[in-house]
VODRENZA-751959 format. One record per residue (C-alpha): residue number from 0; x, y, z. Coordinates in pm, 1 decimal. Each point is the difference from the previous one (the first is absolute). Layout:
% residues N
- resi x y z
- NUM X Y Z
...
END
This chain:
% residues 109
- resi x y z
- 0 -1546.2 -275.8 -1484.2
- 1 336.9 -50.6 -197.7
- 2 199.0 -288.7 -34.4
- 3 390.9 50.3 147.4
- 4 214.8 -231.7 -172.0
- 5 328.6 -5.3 231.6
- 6 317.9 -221.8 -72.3
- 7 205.4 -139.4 253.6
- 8 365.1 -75.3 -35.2
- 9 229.9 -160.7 275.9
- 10 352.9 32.7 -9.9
- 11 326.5 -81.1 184.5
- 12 270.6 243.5 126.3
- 13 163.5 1.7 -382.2
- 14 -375.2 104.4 -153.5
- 15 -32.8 -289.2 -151.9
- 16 -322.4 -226.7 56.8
- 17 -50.2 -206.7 277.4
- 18 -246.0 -249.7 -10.2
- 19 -29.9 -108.9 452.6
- 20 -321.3 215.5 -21.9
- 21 -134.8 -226.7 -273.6
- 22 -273.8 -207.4 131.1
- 23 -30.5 -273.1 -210.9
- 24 -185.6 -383.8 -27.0
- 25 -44.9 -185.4 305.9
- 26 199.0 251.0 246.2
- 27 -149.0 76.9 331.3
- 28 -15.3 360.8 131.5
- 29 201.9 -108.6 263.8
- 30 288.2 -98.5 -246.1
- 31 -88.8 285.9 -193.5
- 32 130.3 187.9 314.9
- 33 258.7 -191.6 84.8
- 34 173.4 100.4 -346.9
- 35 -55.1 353.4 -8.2
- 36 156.4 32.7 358.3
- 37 271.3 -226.8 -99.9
- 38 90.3 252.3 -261.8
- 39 304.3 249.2 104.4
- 40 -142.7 263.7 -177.9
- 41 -308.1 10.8 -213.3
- 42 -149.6 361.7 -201.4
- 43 -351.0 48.0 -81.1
- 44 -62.4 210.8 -281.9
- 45 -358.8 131.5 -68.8
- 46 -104.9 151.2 -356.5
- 47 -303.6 146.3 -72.7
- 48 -167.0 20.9 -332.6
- 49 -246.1 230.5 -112.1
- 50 -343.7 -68.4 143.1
- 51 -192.8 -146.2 -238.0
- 52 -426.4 103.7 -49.8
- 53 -205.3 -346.3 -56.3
- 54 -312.6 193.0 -153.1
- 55 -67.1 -120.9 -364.1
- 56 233.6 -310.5 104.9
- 57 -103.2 -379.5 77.1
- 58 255.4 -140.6 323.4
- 59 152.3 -197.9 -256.8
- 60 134.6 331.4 -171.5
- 61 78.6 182.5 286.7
- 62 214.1 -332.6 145.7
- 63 159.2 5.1 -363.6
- 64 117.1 346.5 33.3
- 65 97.5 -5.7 367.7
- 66 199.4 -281.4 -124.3
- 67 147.9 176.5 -276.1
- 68 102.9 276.1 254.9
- 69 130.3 -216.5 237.9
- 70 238.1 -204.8 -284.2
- 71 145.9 314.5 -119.9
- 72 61.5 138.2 329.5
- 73 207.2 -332.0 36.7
- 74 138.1 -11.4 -367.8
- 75 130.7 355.8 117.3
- 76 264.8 -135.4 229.8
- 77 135.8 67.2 349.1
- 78 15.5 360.2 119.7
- 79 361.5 13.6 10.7
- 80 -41.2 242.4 336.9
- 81 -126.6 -328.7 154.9
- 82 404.2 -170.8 38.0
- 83 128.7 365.2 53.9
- 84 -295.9 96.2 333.8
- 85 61.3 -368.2 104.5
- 86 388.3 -7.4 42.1
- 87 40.7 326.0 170.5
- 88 137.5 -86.0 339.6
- 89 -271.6 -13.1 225.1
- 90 -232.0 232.1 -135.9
- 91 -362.4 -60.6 -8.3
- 92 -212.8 -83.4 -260.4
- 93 -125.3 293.6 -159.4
- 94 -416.6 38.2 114.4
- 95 -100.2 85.5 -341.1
- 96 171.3 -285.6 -272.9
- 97 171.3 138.6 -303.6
- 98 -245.2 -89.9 -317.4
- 99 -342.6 92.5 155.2
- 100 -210.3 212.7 -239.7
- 101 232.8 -10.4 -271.2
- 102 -113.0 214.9 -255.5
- 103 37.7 -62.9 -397.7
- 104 -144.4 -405.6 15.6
- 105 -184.2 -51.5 -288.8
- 106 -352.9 -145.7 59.4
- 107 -48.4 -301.4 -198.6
- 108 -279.1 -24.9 -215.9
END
């Protein structure tokens, strides 16, 4: 079984981050809710990275990498086609988000 390190980015209607998903200290589910639904317009954007093999690697290294994945996925920036798909007038969200399966991302060592 492989490891699929996946990166998640939320972002407002300008493509820039949004942080109402963010479920952070002492915050109920409940108020975890209540922002997200509060928001006028929130954009998930779902990356994948390369699945990653774990044989001839401790959980410790294969966390590291996934990691390591994940950080440059972020590092990498917004898809700019995320503010473009979400300020078309009333057109849905595309099924597929812009960004999966991107090839070319180095694989940390």
């Amino acid at each position: 079984m492989r490891v699929q390190p996946v990166t998640i980015r939320y972002h407002n209607r300008s493509g820039t981050g949004n942080e109402a998903a963010a479920f952070v200290r002492e915050m109920t589910v409940l108020e975890s809710l209540r922002r997200i639904v509060r928001e006028p317009a929130l954009a998930v954007e779902l990356s994948f990275g390369p699945p990653l093999s774990p044989r001839n690697t401790t959980r410790r290294e294969l966390a590291i990498l996934a990691h390591r994945v994940v950080s440059a996925r972020l590092d990498a920036g917004v898809d700019p086609g995320v503010a473009q798909a979400f300020n078309r007038p009333r057109a849905p969200m595309p099924a597929s988000p812009r960004g999966l399966g991107t090839p070319g991302l180095p694989v940390p060592a």
